[in-house]
N, C-alpha and C positions, 0 to 999 in steps of 0.2 A: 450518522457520520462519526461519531465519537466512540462510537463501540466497532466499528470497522476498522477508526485507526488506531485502537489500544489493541486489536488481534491482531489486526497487520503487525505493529511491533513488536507483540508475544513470535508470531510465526519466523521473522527477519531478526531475530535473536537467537533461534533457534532453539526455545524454554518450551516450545507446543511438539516435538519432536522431529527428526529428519525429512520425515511422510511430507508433513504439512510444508515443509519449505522446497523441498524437492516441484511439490504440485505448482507453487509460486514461479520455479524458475522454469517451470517445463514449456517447450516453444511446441506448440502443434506444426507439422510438416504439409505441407501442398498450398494446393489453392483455394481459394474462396470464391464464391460468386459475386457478380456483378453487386453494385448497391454499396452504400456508405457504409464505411468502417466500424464494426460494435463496438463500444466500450467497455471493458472489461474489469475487473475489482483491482487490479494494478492501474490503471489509468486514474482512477476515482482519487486512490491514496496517494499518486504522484502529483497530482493537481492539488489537493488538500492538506498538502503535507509542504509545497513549496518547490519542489523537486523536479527535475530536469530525467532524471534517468532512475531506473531500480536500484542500478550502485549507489548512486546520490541518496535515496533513499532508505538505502539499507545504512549507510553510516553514520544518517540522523538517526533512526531506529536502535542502534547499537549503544547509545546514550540515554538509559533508561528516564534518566533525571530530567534531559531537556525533549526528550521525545511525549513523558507525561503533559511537562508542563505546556509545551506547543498542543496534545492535546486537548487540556483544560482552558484554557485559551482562546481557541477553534471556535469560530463564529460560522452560526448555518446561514443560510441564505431569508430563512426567518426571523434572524436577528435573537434566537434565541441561543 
């Protein structure tokens, strides 16, 4: 969890290069098949992060200082 959200915030900073954040915002086009929704690595860090939306997420991201310490912080689900 903690090494997903310290890249997520390298990438939503824009310090891992254009590529990487390009890949972030890119929406695949058409349809999906029948069956529940996937979860994807933006879902994971909106949830874990607090965050309502990707913008929302990027502007806590953009706040190197309270983006670590949220974090370091960051309680898993195993209490570790």
């Amino acid at each position: 969890m903690k090494w997903k959200l310290k890249y997520a915030g390298d990438i939503m900073r824009g310090s891992s290069g254009p590529l990487l954040q390009l890949s972030l915002e890119w929406k695949i086009e058409g349809k999906r098949g029948q069956g529940r929704p996937r979860r994807n690595w933006m879902d994971d860090v909106k949830e874990w992060s607090g965050s309502t939306s990707y913008g929302d997420t990027k502007r806590k991201a953009e706040n190197r200082e309270k983006w670590r310490d949220m974090v370091a912080h960051l309680r898993t689900e195993g209490g570790t």
